[in-house]
N, C-alpha and C positions, 0 to 999 in steps of 0.2 A: 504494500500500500504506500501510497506518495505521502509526500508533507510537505510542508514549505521551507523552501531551501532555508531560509536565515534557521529553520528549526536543526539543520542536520549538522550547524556549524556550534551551536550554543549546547554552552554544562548539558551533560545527561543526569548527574547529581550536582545539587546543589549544597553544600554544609550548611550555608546559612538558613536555611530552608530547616533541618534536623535541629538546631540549634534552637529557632523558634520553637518547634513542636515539643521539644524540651522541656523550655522555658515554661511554654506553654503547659504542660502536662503536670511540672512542679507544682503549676498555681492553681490546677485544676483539683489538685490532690489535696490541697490547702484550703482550699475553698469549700472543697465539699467535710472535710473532717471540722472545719470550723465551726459548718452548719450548726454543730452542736453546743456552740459555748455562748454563754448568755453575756452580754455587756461588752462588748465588743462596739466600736464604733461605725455608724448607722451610714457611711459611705462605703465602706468595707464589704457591706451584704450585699444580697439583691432588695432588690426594688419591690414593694408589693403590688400583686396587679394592677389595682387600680391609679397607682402613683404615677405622674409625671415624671420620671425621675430615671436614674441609674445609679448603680453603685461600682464598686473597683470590682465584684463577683458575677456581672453579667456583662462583662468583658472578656471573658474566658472563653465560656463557651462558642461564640461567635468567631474569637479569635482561632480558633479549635478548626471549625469550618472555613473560614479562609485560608488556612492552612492545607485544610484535605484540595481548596481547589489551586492552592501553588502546586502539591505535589502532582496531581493529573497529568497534568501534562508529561512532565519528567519521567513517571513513568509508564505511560502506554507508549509516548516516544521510543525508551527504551524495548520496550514489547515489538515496536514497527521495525524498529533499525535491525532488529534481529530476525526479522522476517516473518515472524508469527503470525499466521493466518488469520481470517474474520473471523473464523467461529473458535478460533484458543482464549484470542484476548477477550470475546462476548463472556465466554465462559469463565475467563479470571474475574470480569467485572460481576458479573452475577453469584459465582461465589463468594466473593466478598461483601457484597450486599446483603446474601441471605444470612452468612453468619452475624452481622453485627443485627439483622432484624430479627434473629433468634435471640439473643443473647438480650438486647434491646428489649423484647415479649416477657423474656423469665426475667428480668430485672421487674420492668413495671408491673407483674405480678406479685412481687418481692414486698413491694410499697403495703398490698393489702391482705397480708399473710394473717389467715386467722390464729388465733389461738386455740382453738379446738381441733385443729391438725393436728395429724399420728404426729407426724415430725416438728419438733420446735422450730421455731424461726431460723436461730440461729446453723442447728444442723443441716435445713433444708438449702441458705444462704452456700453454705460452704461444699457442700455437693455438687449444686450443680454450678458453681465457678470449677469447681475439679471435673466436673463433666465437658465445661468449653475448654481445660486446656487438654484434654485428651483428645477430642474431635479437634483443634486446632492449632494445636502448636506443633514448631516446625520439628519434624523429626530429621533426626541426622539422615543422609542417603545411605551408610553403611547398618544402619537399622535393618531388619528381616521384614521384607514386605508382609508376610505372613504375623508377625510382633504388632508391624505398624498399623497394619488394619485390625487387629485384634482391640487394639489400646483405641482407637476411635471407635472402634463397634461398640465398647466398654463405655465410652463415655454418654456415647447416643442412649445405651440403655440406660446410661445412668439418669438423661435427660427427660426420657419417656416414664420412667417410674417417677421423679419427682415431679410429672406434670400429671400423671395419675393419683397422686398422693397428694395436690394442691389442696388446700381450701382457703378461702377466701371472702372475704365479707366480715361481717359478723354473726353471731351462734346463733341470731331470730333466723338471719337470712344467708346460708353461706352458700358463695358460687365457684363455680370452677375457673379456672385461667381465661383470661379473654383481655384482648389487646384495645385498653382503656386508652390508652394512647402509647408509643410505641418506645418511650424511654431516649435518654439519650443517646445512643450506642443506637437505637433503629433511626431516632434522625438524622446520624450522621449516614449510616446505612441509605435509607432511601435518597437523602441530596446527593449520593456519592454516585448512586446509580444512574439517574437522572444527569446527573451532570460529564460522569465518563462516557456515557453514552452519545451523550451531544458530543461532546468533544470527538471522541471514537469519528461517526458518523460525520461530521464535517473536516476533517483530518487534519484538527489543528489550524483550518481558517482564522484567524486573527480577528476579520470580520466579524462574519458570523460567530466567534464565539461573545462580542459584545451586541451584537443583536438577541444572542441569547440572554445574555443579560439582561439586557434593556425590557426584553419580553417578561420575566421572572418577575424580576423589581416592578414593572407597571403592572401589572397582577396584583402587587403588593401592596403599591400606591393606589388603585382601583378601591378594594378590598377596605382601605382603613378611610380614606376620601369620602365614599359613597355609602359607609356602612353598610358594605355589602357580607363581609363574617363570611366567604365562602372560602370552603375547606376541601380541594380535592384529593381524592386518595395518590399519595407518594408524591405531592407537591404542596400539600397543606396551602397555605396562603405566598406559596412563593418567599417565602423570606431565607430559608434554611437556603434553598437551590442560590437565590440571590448572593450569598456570602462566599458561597463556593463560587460561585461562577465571579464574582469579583477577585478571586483571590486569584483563579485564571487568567481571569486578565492581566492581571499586573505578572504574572509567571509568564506569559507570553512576550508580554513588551519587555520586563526586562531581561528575556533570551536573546532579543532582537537586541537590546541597547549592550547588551554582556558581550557579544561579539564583535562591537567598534571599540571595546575599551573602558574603563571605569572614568568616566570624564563628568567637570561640572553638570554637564546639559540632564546626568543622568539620577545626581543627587538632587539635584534642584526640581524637578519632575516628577520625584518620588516623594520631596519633600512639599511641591505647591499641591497635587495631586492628592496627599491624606488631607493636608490640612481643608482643602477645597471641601472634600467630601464631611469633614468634619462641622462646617460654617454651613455646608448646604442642610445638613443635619440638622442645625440648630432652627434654619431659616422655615423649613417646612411643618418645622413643631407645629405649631399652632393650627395647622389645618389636614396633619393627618394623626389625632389622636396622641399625639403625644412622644414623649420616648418613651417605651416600656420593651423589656426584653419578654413578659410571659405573655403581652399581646402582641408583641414579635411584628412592631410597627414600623412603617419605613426609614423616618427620624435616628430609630436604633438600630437598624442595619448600617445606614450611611454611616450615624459616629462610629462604628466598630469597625468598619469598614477602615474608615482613616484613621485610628486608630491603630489599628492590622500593618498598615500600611506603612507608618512612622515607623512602628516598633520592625517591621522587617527590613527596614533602609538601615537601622542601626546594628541590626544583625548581620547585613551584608556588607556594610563598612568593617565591622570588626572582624566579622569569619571569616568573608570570600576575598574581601580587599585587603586587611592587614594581617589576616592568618591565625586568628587569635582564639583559634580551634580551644583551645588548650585552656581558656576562660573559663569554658562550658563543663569540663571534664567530671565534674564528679557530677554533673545532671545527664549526661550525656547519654543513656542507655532511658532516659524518657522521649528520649528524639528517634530512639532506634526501637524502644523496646514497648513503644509507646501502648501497648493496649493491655500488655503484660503487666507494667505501672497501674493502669485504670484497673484492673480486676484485683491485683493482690488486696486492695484495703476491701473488698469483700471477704476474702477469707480472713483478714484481721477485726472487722466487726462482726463477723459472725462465731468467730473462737467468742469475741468479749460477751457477746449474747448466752453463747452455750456454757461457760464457765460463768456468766454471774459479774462480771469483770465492769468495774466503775471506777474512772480518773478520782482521785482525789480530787476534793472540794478546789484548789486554789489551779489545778488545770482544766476545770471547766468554768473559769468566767475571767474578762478581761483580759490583762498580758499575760496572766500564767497561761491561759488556752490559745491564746495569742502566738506563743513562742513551742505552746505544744504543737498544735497544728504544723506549724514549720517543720519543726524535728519527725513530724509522722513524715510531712510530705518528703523532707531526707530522705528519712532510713526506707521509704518504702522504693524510690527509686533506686538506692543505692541496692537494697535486694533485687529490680528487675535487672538490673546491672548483673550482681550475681547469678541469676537465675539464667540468662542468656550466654553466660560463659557456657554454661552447660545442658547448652543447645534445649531448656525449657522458655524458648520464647514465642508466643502468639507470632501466626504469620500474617496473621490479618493486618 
């Protein structure tokens, strides 16, 4: 399949691209273990729905998805340049969608686990994160085909009996699994889908993939405008798709601007460029409902957006232009290891569930849970670090 030339000249990886998702993934880990600490200051959190407003913790996940749409390109690029047919890379892309929109279903079931279930919370939590890393993590090639499918046949069963064994609701009314909405891991899941497949399908048009945009986002802008609330299945309100497909964008142009050189024209671009989208943010508040990240309005796609986009110039300065690889080194297996990071603190709350297991009083409010938080978000990447030396890494 063809591309366009500036495509076959520019990075196939980007460092500063894994650096971000890092970063990114530290604060995602922070963000969600903090959930739990009381007294914490009221910028630091998310926003509540109704609020006008943002905080420093509904920047993450956005940022998250600008991230999955730098990487796209990078790699089905790499899938093209090596020759691999329509129907290999449809099939990477679709498997990778369905696992994170499995994984994404038994999470958001996770949220309303009864207590009247065989299995306590906690045990059921910790099963089946051990059930996706058996269906998905990378096994060595010197593994025995006959081991390797063993250990993923193991896990799927493991998956199917914990979804036979759910309950959910409460004990008046308890129901079975059923995808209330699809969790984080399934939004990224279906924007992923959705947006590889554009991409895929127009073979890295430069164009066309900001027509795709533009098409996404005014869906979005339509949507909160006109009080229109429409929800379509694997495109929601366009907003999720809209962040990825911006982050495309800018992964495109600057493949294009990576191969005449690291020059003013291309910091100053990167820099008028967030900020622009940042000011345009501001400017449309007042008439598309606001900023809000859980009504996922277009105000708070464009600030994350520029946002996204600052913070990846600074990463490109330091990584790809003065080398400073070396910065990042002890987060660095959150850029690599990055989905293996997001599930261990499920087996970490879910051990604290099954044992009983409560922070002392002075780590759960203000800077004591403040600085706890951090040190989880550490140690937990510094374990997918470990975990990946020996070949236990998600390949997803």
């Amino acid at each position: 399949m063809t591309q366009p030339s500036f495509l076959k000249d520019a990075p196939k990886r980007l460092l500063s691209v894994d650096a971000f998702r890092a970063l990114n993934m530290l604060c995602m880990v922070f963000i969600n273990d903090l959930s739990g600490v009381k007294g914490i200051p009221e910028w630091m959190d998310h926003a509540k729905r109704m609020d006008d407003g943002m905080g420093f913790a509904d920047t993450i996940f956005p940022g998250f998805l600008f991230i999955v749409g730098l990487s796209i390109p990078l790699a089905i690029n790499r899938k093209m340049d090596k020759g691999e047919s329509f129907g290999t890379i449809s099939f990477s892309i679709l498997s990778r969608a369905f696992a994170l929109l499995v994984m994404g279903f038994f999470h958001v079931n996770l949220e309303s686990y009864s207590s009247v279930a065989i299995l306590s919370k906690g045990l059921w939590e910790i099963l089946i994160t051990i059930g996706f890393f058996l269906i998905w993590i990378d096994y060595p090639e010197t593994l025995h085909t006959v081991k390797k499918y063993a250990l993923i046949g193991a896990g799927w069963l493991i998956l199917l009996l914990m979804a036979f064994l759910y309950v959910g609701g409460n004990p008046a009314h308890p129901v079975g699994m059923r995808p209330e909405w699809w969790g984080i891991l399934g939004i990224i899941g279906w924007s992923y889908l959705v947006s590889a497949f554009v991409y895929f399908l127009v073979k890295g048009n430069f164009t066309a993939v900001i027509i795709a945009f533009i098409v996404f986002f005014g869906f979005n802008i339509l949507n909160h405008t006109l009080h229109l609330h429409l929800h379509i299945m694997g495109i929601s309100d366009g907003a999720s798709i809209s962040l990825v497909m911006a982050g495309m964008v800018v992964s495109l142009w600057y493949a294009r601007m990576a191969t005449r050189g690291y020059n003013t024209k291309l910091w100053l671009m990167l820099f008028v460029v967030g900020c622009a989208a940042i000011a345009a943010g501001l400017l449309i508040r007042p008439y598309t409902e606001g900023i809000s990240k859980i009504r996922s309005t277009p105000s708070w796609i464009l600030i994350c957006s520029g946002i996204s986009i600052l913070v990846f110039e600074i990463m490109i300065y330091l990584v790809d232009f003065k080398g400073k690889k070396n910065w990042f080194s002890i987060i660095w297996p959150a850029g690599t290891a990055t989905l293996t990071c997001y599930l261990i603190p499920y087996l970490q709350v879910g051990f604290y569930k099954l044992v009983d297991f409560h922070y002392p009083a002075f780590f759960n409010y203000g800077w004591g849970g403040f600085f706890r938080s951090w040190a989880v978000a550490f140690i937990v990447v510094i374990i997918g670090g470990f975990l990946a030396k020996r070949h236990l890494k998600l390949k997803i």
